[in-house]
N, C-alpha and C positions, 0 to 999 in steps of 0.2 A: 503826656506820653503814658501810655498804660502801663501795669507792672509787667507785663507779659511782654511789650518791647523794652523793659530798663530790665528785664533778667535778660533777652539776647543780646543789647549792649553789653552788659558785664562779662558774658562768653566772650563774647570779642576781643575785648581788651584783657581779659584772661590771656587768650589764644595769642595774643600780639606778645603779650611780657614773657613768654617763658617757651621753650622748645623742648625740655625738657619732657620726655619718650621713656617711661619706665618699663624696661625688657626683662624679660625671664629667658634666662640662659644655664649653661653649667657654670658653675663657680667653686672656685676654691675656696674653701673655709678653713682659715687660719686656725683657728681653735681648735678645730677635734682633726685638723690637716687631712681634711678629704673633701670629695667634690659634692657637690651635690647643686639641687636647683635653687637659686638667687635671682634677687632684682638690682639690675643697675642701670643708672638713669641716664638715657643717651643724646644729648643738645645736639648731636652732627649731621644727622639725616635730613637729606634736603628737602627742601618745601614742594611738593610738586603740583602746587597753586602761586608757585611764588609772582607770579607774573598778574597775582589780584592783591596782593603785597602780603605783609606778615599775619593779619587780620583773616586772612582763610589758610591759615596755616595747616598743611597735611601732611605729615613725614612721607616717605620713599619707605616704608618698612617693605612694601611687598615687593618690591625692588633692589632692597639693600642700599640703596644709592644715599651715600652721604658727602660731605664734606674733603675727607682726607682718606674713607674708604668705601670703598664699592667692589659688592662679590658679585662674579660671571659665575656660569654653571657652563660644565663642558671645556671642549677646547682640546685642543693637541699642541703640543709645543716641543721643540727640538733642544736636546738638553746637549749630544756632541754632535755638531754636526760639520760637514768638511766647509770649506770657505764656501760662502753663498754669494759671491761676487762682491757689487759694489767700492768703489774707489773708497778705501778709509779715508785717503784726503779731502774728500767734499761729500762725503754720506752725511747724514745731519742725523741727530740725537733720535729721532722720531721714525727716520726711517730705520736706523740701525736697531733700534727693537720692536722693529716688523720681523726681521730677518728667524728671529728665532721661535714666531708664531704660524705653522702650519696651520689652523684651522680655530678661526678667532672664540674665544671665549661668548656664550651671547646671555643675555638678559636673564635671570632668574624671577621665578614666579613663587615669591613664599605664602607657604600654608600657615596662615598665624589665623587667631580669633586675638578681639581684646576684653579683660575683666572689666565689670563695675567701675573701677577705680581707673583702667588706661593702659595697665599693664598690657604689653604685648606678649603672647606666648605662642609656643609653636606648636604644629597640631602633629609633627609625624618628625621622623629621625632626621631626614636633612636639613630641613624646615630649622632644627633645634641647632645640630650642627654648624649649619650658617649663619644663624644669628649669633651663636657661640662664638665664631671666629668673628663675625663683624665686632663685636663688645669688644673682645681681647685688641686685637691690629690697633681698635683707635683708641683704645688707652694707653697703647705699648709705643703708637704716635706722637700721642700729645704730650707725655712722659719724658720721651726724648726730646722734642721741641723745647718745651718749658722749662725742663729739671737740668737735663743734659747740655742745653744750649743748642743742638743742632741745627742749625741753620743752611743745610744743602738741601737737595732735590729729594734728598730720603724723605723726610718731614716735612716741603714746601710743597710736593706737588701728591695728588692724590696717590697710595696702594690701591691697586687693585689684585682682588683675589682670582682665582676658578679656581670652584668647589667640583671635586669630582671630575677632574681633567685630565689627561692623559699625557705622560711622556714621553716623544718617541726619539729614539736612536738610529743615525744613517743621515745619511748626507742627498741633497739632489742639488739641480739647478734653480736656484729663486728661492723666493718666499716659500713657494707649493709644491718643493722636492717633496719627496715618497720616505714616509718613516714607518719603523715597525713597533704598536703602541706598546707601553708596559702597564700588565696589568696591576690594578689596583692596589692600593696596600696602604696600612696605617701609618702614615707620615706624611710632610707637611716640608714645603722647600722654597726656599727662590730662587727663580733662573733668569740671571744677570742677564742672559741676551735678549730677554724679554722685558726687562724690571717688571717684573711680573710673580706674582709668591702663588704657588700650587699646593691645594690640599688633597691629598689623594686618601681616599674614603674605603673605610675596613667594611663591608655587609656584616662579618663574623668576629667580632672579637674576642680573644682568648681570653682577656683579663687588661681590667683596668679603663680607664678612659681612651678617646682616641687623643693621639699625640695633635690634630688640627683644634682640637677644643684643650688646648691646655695652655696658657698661659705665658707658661715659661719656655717652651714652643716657640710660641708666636713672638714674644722679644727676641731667641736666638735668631730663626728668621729673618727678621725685622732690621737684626744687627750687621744681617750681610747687605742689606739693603745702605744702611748706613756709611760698611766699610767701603762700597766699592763708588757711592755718591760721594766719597769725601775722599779719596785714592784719585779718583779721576774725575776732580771737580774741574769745572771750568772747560775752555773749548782746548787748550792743549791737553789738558789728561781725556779728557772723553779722545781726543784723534790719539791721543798712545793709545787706548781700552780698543778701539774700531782697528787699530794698525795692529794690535794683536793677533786681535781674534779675528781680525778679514783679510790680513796685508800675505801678499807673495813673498817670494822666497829673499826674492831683493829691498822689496820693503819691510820683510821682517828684520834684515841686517842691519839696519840703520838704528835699532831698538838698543843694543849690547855692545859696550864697549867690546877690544877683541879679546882673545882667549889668554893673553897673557898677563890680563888683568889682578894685580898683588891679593886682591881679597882670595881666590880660587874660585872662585862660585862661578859657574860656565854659565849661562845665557838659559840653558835647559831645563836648568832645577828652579830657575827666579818664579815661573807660573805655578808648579810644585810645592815650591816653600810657600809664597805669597799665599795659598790657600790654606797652607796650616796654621797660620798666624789669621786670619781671616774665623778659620773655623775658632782659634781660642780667644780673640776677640768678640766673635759673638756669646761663647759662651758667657765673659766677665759682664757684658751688657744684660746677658739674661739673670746673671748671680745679681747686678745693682737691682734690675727692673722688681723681679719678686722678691729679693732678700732673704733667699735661700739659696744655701752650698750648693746645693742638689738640687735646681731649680727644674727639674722633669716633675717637682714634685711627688705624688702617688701615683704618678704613673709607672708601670712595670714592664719592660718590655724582656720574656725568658729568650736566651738568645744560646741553642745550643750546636754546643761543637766542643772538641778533644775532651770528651764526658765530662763539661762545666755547664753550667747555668751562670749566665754571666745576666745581673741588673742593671738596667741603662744606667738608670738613678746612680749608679755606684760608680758608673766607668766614664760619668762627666760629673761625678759633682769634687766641688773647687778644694772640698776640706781635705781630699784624701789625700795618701800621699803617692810617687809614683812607685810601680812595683816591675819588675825585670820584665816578667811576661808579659804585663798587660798597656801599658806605657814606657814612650822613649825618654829614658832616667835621665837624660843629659842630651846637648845640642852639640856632634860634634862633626870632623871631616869623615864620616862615616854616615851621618845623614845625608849630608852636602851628596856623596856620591850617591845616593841612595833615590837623591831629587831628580839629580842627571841624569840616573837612569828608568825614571819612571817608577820606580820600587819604592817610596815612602809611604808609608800610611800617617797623611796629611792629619789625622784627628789626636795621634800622638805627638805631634810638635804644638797643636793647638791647646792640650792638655797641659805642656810641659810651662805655656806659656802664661796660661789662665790660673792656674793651680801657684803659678811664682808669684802673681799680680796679686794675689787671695793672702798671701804667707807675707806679703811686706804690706799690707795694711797698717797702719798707725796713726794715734790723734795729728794729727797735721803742725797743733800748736806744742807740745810738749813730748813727741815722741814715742809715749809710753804704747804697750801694747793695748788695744781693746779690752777692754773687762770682760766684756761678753761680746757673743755674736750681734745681738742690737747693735752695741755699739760700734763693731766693726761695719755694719751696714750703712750707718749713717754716716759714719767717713769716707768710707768709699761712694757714697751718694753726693756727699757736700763737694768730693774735693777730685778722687781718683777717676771716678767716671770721666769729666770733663778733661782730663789730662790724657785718658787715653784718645779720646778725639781729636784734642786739638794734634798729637802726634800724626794720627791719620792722615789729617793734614799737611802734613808738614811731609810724610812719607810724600806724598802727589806732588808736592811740591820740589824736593830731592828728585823725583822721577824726570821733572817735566823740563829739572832746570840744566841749561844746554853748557855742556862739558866738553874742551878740545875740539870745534868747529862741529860737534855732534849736537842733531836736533834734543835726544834724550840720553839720559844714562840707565835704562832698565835693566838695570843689572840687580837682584835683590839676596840678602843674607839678611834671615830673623833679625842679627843683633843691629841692624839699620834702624826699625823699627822699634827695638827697645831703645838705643841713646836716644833716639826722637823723644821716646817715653817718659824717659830718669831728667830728660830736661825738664821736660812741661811740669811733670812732678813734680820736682824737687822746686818749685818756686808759687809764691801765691798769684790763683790766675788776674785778682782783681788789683792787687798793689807790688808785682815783680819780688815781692821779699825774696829772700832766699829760705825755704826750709831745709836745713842741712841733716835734721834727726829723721826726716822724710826721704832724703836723698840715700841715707845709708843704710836702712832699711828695704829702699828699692834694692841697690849693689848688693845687699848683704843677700838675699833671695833668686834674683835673676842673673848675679853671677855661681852661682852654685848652678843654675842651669845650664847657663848660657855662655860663661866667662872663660871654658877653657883654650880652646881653639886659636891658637898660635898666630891672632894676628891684632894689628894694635892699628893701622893707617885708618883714616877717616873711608866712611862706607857710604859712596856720593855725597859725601860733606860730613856725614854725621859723625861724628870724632867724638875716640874714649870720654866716658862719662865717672868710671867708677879708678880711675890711679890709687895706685895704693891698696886698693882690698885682694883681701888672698880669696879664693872661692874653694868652697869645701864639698865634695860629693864620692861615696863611697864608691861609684860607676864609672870613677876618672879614669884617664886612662894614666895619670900618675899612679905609680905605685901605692903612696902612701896616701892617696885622697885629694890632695892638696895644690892649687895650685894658684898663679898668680893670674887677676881676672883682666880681662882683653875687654868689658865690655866701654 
């Protein structure tokens, strides 16, 4: 064999052993904490020779198409829209998010060259943007699969993105009702009726990074993808999720115990609260994922109204504490009515809820408070992450399980969600122990939030967790602060 065939052998079997795609993206740089351009090396994009085996190996770059992610360009998608028909009792998972795709997302064509060395880079803004957002999604994937444990449809089955799509509002008949698009804007969403994550693309930006190229972004995102595949895991929670959001007036009744139900929480605040708890959930995923309070990172977003300049970075990140004006200081029957009647501003319960889970951090085996922020990151990586899931769980599963000849009990109040939480906590996931220095650390932070509210009975099964602690908060509506915690 000549040298000139044993050097294209060696390419071969090069090409066979490793998938490894080194990309040039924005990156955040932990060091001087700003973004700038980096290489990170991508094994996920699929072979689009694979059908000559690993041996002509050619990633999908100019496709985006990988493994666990793949970005569309375009698209229109219905974010409220009125019931689109279909029987929630035999729609099947596949159709049910067609329903929220007007006008399908279709194949992107990336503008990339590659270096001497392999590197891929982008030649123009979107180009950079998309493959920005491809890096982030499938590390913010594989993170959660591996680290987190996730094991539902969030992380088994591919994301998919569109880049530069559009959201429209209004309702019709079918799939192909009539929407009216919203234009563009620097932000980045998922819309559960599609399992479908939208980045909507800034031409002009004032300052800063765009929030689809940032990281801590893309986990919050990511997180509701998480919540809502482990909420309504399985084929009875997906027919609650379908009987929601598609079911008539008769089939929504069958969802809520009746009105004179002991908890108070009426039937109309459960999708109201349920999203605020959702939005601060994602946040506590985004605090684990980058390991920052402030996980918007340096991004800025000046946001003005009543002569403030108000910083995103400030008004979600997990360190601060809450303040009268700008967060709801406490969880009480004042929110509850507030759910009922459509008047909550869902991002302050999700605050109230992410900001408590941040404040009872502690070593898992001794107690003590974190030394430092390191150290509280990797507690919360080892031990608290996984505890907030497996409760997610267990919320789908309180949902789904049949109460007094009734199919479900959808009836929901935050503190459901946190006793799911102070259980899974408060014990170790791999050997049942009990952590008790864990457990009263959770009580001691989340009933100061959450503990005042006048009611003690099991909330669809999940029964008091914290007996015994008093809950302290200046915003009670006890006179002197103080009261005895209900969670």
């Amino acid at each position: 064999m000549t040298a000139h065939l044993w050097g294209l052998v060696l390419v071969m079997m090069t090409a066979s052993c490793t998938r490894d795609v080194p990309v040039e993206h924005v990156k955040h740089n932990p060091d001087s904490d700003a973004f700038e351009l980096g290489v990170t090396k991508v094994s996920t994009f699929k072979n689009k020779n694979a059908v000559l085996g690993d041996d002509a190996y050619r990633p999908a770059v100019d496709e985006l198409d990988g493994e666990f992610v793949t970005i569309k360009g375009g698209g229109r998608l219905l974010l409220n829209f009125c019931r689109l028909g279909g029987n929630p009792d035999t729609i099947s998972r596949s159709e049910f998010y067609q329903l929220g795709i007007v006008s399908a997302p279709r194949t992107v064509n990336l503008q990339y060259n590659t270096r001497w060395d392999g590197t891929v880079y982008a030649v123009e803004h979107d180009s950079l943007a998309m493959l920005t957002a491809y890096v982030n999604f499938d590390g913010v994937r594989t993170y959660f699969r591996d680290v987190i444990r996730d094991d539902s449809d969030a992380t088994g089955t591919p994301a998919v993105l569109a880049y530069y799509g559009e959201l429209g509002l209004g309702c019709g008949s079918g799939r192909y009702g009539l929407s009216l698009p919203v234009g563009a804007t620097d932000n980045a969403a998922f819309v559960g009726t599609a399992d479908l994550f939208i980045i909507l693309r800034d031409a002009v930006l004032a300052g800063g990074i765009e929030l689809g190229s940032n990281p801590g972004v893309a986990a919050h995102e990511f997180s509701h993808r998480i919540f809502q595949h482990n909420v309504y895991a399985g084929e009875r929670g997906f027919r609650l999720l379908a009987t929601t959001i598609l079911g008539d007036d008769t089939q929504q009744n069958r969802l809520c115990v009746d009105e004179t139900d002991p908890s108070g929480v009426n039937c109309e605040a459960t999708v109201s609260l349920l999203k605020g708890m959702d939005e601060g959930t994602a946040d506590i995923f985004a605090y684990i994922y980058t390991g920052q309070a402030g996980f918007f990172l340096e991004h800025t977003v000046g946001i003005t109204g009543l002569g403030a300049v108000v910083n995103e970075d400030k008004m979600r990140n997990l360190a601060r504490e809450p303040e009268l004006d700008g967060e709801l200081p406490i969880y009480s029957l004042l929110a509850r009515d507030f759910a009922a009647q459509g008047q909550l501003q869902f991002y302050r319960l999700g605050t109230l809820w992410s900001r408590a889970f941040y404040r009872s951090v502690v070593d898992p085996q001794t107690g003590a408070e974190p030394v430092n922020e390191e150290a509280r990151v990797a507690f919360a990586r080892a031990h608290y992450g996984r505890a907030v899931l497996r409760a997610l769980r267990r919320l789908g599963e309180d949902f789904t399980a049949p109460v007094g000849g009734r199919d479900f009990t959808y009836r929901f109040d935050p503190r459901q969600l946190i006793r799911r939480y102070i259980e899974e906590v408060s014990r170790d996931e791999d050997t049942g122990v009990a952590l008790p220095a864990v457990r009263a650390a959770a009580c001691r932070e989340l009933c100061n939030r959450f503990g005042e509210p006048d009611f003690v009975d099991p909330l669809n099964g999940a029964s008091p967790q914290c007996g015994g602690v008093i809950g302290q908060n200046a915003f009670s509506t006890s006179p002197i602060g103080i009261f005895p915690c209900t969670l």
